[in-house]
Each structure stands twice: as structure tokens, then as C-alpha cells.
C-alpha positions as CSV (number, residue, x, y, z in Angstrom):
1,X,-29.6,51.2,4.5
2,X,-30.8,47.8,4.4
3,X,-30.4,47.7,0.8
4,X,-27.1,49.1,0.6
5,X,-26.5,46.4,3.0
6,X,-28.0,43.7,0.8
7,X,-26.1,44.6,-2.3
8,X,-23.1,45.1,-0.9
9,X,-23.3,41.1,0.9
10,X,-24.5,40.4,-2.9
11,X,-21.3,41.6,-4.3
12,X,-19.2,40.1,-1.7
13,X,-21.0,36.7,-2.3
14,X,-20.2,37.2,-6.1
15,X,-16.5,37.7,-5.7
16,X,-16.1,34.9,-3.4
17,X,-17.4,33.2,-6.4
18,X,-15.2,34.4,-8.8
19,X,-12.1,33.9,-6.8
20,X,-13.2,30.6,-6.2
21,X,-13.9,29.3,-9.9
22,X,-10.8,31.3,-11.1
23,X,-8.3,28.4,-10.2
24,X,-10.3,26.0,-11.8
25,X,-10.6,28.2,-15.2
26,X,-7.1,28.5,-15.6
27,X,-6.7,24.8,-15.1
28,X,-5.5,23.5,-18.2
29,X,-5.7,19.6,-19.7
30,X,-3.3,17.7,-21.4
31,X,-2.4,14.5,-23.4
32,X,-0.3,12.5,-23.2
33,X,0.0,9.9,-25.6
34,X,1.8,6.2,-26.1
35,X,0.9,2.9,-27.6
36,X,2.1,0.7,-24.3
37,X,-0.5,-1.0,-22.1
38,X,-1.9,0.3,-18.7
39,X,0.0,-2.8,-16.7
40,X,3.4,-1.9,-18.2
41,X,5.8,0.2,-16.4
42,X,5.5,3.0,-18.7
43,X,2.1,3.9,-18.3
44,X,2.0,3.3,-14.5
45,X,4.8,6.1,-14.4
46,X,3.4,8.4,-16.6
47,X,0.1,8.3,-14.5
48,X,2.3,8.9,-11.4
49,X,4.2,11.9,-13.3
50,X,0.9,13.1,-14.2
51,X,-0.2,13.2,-10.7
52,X,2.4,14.7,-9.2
53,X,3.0,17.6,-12.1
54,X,-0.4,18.2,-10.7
55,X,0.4,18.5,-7.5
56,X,3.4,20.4,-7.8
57,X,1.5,22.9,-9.8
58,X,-1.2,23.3,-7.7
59,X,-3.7,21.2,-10.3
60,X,-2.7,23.8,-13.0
61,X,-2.1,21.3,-15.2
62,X,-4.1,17.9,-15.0
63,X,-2.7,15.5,-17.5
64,X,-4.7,12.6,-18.8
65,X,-2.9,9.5,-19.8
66,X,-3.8,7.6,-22.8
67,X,-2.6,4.2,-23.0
68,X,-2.5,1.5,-26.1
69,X,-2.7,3.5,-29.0
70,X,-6.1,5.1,-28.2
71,X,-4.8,8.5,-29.9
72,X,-2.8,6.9,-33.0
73,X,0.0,4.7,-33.4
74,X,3.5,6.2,-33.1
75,X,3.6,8.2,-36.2
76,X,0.4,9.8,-35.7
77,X,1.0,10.6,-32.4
78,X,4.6,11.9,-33.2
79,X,2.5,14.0,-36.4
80,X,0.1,15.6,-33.0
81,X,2.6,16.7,-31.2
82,X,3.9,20.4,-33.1
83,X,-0.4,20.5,-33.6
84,X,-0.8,20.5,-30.3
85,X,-3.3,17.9,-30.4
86,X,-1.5,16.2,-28.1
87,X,1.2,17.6,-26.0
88,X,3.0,14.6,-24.4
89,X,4.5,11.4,-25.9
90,X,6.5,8.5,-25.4
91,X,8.2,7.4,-28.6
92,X,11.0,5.0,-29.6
93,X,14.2,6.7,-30.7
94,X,13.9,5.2,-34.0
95,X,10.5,6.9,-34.3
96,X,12.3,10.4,-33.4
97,X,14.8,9.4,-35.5
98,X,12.3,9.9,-39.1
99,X,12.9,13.4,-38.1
100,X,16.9,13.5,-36.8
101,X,18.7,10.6,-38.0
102,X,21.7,11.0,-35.5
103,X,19.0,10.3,-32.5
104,X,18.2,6.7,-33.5
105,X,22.0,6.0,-33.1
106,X,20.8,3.8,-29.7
107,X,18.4,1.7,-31.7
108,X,21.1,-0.3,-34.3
109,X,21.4,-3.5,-33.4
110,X,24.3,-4.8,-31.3
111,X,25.3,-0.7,-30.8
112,X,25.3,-1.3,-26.9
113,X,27.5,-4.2,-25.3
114,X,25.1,-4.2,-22.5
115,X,23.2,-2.5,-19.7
116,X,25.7,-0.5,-18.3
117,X,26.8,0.6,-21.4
118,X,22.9,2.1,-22.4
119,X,23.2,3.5,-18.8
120,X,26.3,5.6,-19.6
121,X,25.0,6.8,-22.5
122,X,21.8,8.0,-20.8
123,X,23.8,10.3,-18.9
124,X,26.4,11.3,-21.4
125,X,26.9,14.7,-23.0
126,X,26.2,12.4,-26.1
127,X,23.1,11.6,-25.4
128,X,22.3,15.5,-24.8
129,X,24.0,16.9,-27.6
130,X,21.9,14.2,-30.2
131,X,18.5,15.4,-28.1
132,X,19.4,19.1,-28.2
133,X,19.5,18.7,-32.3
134,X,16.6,16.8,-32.2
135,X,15.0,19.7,-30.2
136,X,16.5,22.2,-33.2
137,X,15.4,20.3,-35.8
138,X,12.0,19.4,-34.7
139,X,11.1,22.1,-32.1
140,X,9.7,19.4,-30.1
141,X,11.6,19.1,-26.8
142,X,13.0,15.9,-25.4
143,X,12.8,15.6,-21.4
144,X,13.7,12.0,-20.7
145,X,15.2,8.7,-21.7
146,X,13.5,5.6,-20.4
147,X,15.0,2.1,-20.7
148,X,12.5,0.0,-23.0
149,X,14.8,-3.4,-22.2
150,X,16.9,-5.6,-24.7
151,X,14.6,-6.8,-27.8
152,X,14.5,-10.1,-28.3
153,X,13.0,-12.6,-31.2
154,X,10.0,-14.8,-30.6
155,X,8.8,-17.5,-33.3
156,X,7.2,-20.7,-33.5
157,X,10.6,-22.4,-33.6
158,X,14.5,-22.0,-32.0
159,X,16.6,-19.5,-33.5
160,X,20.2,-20.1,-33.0
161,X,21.7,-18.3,-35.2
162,X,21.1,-15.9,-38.3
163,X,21.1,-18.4,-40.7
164,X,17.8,-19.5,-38.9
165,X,16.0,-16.2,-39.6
166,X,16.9,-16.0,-43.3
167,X,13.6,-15.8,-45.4
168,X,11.6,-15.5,-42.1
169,X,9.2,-12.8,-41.9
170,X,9.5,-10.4,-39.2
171,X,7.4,-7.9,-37.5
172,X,9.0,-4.7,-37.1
173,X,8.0,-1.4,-36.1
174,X,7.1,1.1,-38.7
175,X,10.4,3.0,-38.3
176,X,13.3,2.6,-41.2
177,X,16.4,1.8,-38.5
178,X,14.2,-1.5,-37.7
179,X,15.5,-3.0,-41.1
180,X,19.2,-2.9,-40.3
181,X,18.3,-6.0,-37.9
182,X,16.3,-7.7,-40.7
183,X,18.8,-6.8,-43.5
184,X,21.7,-8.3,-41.2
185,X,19.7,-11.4,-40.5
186,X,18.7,-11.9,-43.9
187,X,14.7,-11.8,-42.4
188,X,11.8,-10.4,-44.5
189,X,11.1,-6.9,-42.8
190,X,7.2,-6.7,-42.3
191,X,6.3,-3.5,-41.2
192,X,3.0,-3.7,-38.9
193,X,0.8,-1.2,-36.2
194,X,1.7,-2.0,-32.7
195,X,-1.6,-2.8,-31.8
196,X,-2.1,-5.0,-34.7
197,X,1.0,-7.7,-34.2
198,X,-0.6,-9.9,-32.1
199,X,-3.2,-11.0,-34.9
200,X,-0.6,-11.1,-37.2
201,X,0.9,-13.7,-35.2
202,X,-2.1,-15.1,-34.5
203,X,-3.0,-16.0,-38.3
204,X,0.5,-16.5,-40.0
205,X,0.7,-13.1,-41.9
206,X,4.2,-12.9,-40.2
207,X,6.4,-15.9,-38.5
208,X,7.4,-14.0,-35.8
209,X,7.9,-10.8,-33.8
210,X,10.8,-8.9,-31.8
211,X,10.4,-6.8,-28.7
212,X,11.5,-7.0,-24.5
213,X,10.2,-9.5,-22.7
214,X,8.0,-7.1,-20.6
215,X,6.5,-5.7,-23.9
216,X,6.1,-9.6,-24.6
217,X,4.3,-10.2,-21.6
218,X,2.3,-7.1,-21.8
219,X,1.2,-7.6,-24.8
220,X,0.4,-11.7,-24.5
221,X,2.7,-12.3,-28.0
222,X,3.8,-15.5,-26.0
223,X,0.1,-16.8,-26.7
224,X,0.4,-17.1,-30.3
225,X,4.3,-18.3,-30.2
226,X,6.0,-21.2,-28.9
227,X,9.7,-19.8,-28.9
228,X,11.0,-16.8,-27.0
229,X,14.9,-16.1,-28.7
230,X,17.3,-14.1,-26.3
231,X,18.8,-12.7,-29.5
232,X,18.9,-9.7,-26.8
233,X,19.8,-7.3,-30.5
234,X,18.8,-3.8,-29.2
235,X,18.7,-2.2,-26.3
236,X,16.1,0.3,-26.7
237,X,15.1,3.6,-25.3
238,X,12.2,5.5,-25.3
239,X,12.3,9.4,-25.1
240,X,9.7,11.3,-23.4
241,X,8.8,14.4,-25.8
242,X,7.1,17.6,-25.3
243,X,4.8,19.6,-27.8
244,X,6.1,23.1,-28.7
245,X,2.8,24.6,-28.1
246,X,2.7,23.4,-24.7
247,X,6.3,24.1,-24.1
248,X,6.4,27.2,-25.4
249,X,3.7,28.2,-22.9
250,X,5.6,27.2,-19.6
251,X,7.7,29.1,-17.6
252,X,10.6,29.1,-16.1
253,X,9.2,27.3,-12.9
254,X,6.9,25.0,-14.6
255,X,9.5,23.9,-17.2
256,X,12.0,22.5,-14.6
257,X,8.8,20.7,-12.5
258,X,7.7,19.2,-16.3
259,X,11.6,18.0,-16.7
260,X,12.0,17.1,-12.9
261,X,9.1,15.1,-12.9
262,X,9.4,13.3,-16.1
263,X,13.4,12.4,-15.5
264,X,12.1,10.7,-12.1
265,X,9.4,8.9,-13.8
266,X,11.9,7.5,-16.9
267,X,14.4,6.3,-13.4
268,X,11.2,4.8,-12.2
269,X,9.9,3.1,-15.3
270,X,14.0,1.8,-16.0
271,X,14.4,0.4,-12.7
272,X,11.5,-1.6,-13.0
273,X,11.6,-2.7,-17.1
274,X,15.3,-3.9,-16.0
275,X,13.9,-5.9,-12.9
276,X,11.1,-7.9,-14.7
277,X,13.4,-8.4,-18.0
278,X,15.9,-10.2,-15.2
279,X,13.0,-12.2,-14.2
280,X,11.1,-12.9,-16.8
281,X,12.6,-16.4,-18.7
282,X,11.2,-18.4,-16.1
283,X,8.1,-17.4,-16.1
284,X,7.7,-17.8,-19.9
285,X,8.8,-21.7,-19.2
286,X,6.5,-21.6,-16.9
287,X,4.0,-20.7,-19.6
288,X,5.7,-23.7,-20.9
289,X,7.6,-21.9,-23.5
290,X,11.0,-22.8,-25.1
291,X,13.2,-20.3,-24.0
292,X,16.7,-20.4,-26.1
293,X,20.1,-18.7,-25.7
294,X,21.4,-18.2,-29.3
295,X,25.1,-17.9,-30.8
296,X,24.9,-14.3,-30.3
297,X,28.2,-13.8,-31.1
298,X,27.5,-14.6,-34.6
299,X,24.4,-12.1,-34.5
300,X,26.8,-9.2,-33.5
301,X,29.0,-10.4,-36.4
302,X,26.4,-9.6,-38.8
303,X,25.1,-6.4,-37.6
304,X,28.4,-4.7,-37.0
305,X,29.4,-4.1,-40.7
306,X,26.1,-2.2,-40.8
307,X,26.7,0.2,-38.1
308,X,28.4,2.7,-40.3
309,X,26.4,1.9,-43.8
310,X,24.8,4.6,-44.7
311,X,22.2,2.7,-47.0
312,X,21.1,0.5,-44.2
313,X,20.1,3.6,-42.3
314,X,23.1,4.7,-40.4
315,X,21.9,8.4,-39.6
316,X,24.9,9.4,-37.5
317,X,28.8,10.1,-37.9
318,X,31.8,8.0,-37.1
319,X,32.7,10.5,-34.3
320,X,29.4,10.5,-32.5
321,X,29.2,6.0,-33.1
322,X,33.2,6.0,-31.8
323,X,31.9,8.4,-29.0
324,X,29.4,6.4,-28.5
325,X,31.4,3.0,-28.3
326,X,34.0,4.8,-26.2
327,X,31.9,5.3,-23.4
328,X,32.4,2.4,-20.4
């Protein structure tokens, strides 16, 4: 009896055990991936998204944020994603836009008129029809569109208008759209690594540099360059990506906390980007900068003839950029 006794408080003991270490076997980890830093708005919201995706599943997924390029640059990143080597991202839409050109439609220069204008088309049937054929094309699916804040042009002197720029060689990102800017300037276009611009400020291999001001900041390009240049010549977005693998895995209920989630963190992330972009041209005179206001109106004459030019890397249709403009 005593042994029948024994074995059976045995076997309980070892399904206690089991049912305790089941939740934690089927607890699966995820990347997500971005080239941002940790004290920028972005990253604090995707570690708050993280955190509460984890909560709302009950810690079935635990996401691990990785910050500054630490897993690639934007196209290796956006290469990991249909691998499944990394299952989140943030990515510029120009960078989605190497796969669907129509996507990178919000990334041409002078292609918003200003805030509220980006804002409408955030919420516009647009917006969701060009992520929807991104979604086709790529299989990777778009969940979110964060504000990344109006880019603006820092050098070691005042640029007042595009006649300034001409010759000048300019950091852009590694993404084809980037050149329409340059082209309409007149600039050199000098594709470089995110995570390498700031030496290549630093040392002269290119004059100068465009991004938002709390990219700017972030990143400490003000260091290595005396002029910050409201050119203000995209407002940019980022888009918050899924992996097929991963997605393809969720259900019903887990797909709609994933989207939930990550909408509330791209609101999040905006409200904040737009706040410190508001803020920011006094503190870089405080850094005792030269902030300047350019002829921007002359800027927006140059760019718009290339909106529609195919060969400067127009990848969308008249009726999705008149749709586009149309919306107030």
C-alpha cells in the first residue's frame, strides 16, 4: 500500500511538473529589428509594444528589441524578414518601396504640404490599398505607419536655396527614391549605412547629411556640422512589417493583439517624434548651431516636376499621386 501510495504522489509530482513547464515551452522569441537608437521614440515604443503583446498573450510571445542596426542595416533586415530570421521590423517606405514602388509614394520630396496632410494619408483607404499590394507582392504584412518627422538638410554652411546644394555631396539612405531630392537639388547623391554617417561627416567623405531633427539629435550628426537647414523636403513614415513565417503562424486572436498593439505604439511614437521636431530648433542654437529657414518655395519648385518622372523613380500612377494630393 505504501508503495502504491508513493508512486502514485510520484506521478502526481511529475505532472505538476509538466503542466508547469508546458507554458514556458510553448513560449516563443522574437526579433524585432530597426537601425534607430534606444533614446529615440521608436525604440522606446517598440519595447513598450513588446511588453504588452506579452502581456496580452499571456508571455506566449516575448519579443526582444534590437536597436541601432545590431541585426543589419535596412536591407538586410528587410532580406530577414520572408527567412524568418527576424520576424519584426521597422523600415522607411522607401526601403519597402525596392520591393512595391507605389508604397514609397510618401517619401518624394515636397509630396506632402505638411503635417496634417501625412496625417490624412495615414488614415486613408490610400494608404491601405498601397500596403495591401505591398502585402501581395512581398507576403510580408504591413501593421502600422509611424511618423518619422520632416527631413531636413544639415551642412557645414547655410543652405538657402538649391542653388546652394548643387555639387554638394549628400548622404542619403541606400534606397533609390532618395535621389529624386538630390537630382532636383542638383547634390551629389552618396549612398551610405545608417550607422556609418556620422564618420562620414566627421572626416569629409560627404559635406552633409538629411534626416528629422530627432534622428539628428539621436544620432549627435549636429557634432560634426555647424548648419541645421529646415529644407523640411520629406515627410517620412516608417511602416512596421511582419515576417510571413511568423504571421502565417498567428491566429485569429493573436493577429488582431499584433495589429492592435503595434497601431497604438506607431500613435505613440508620432505623438512624440512631432512634439520634439516642434521643439527642437532651439535647442540646436543652444548647441550653438546656425539654424536657417530656406526659400523653400523654390525647393518645392524643383521637386515637383519630378513627382511624376518615371526615370527619377516615380513608382506610382497619376491617379494614386492626384489621390494622394486630393486628400485635405
Amino acid at each position: 500500500m505504501r508503495i502504491k501510495t508513493t508512486l502514485a504522489i510520484v506521478f502526481a509530482a511529475g505532472m505538476a511538473a509538466a503542466a508547469a513547464s508546458a507554458p514556458a515551452a510553448a513560449q516563443q522569441h522574437l526579433k524585432w529589428a530597426h537601425v534607430y537608437e534606444t533614446n529615440e521614440a521608436y525604440h522606446t515604443e517598440a519595447v513598450w509594444a513588446s511588453q504588452e503583446i506579452a502581456r496580452r498573450t499571456n508571455n506566449k510571445y516575448v519579443i526582444d528589441v534590437h536597436a541601432a542596426s545590431a541585426l543589419g542595416n535596412e536591407q538586410q533586415i528587410n532580406q530577414a524578414l520572408p527567412l524568418g530570421t527576424i520576424d519584426i521590423i521597422y523600415t522607411g517606405a522607401a526601403f519597402a518601396g525596392a520591393s512595391y514602388p507605389p508604397i514609397a509614394i510618401s517619401n518624394a520630396p515636397y509630396m506632402f504640404r505638411n503635417f496634417d496632410h501625412w496625417k490624412a494619408y495615414s488614415q486613408s483607404d490610400l494608404f491601405k490599398e498601397l500596403a495591401d499590394g505591398y502585402d501581395q507582392k512581398t507576403k510580408n504584412k504591413i501593421v502600422a505607419l509611424t511618423y518619422y518627422g520632416s527631413r531636413h538638410v544639415t551642412a557645414n554652411k547655410a543652405i538657402n536655396t538649391p542653388a546652394d546644394m548643387k555639387g554638394m555631396k549628400l548622404r542619403v539612405p541606400q534606397a533609390p527614391l532618395y535621389l529624386m531630392f538630390a537630382k532636383a537639388v542638383g547634390a551629389n547623391a552618396t549612398p551610405i549605412a545608417f550607422s556609418e554617417v556620422y564618420l562620414a561627416l566627421q572626416n569629409g567623405t560627404v559635406d552633409g547629411q538629411e534626416n528629422p531633427l530627432p534622428t539628428i539629435q539621436a544620432k549627435k550628426f549636429y557634432e560634426v556640422q555647424s548648419h541645421i537647414n529646415l529644407t523640411g523636403h520629406i515627410i517620412e513614415s516608417l511602416v512596421t512589417v511582419i515576417g510571413p513565417p511568423l504571421w502565417n503562424k498567428l491566429n485569429a486572436d493573436e493577429r488582431k493583439i499584433f495589429t492592435e498593439t503595434l497601431q497604438q505604439a506607431a500613435s505613440r511614437a508620432t505623438d512624440a517624434i512631432r512634439k520634439a521636431e516642434l521643439q527642437l530648433p532651439e535647442w540646436f542654437k543652444a548647441q550653438g548651431k546656425t539654424v536657417t529657414t530656406p526659400n523653400v518655395a523654390a525647393f518645392i519648385e524643383a521637386a515637383k516636376p519630378l513627382h511624376l518622372d518615371k526615370a527619377s523613380g516615380a513608382g506610382w500612377s497619376k491617379e494614386q499621386y492626384d489621390r494622394l494630393q486630393a486628400l485635405k
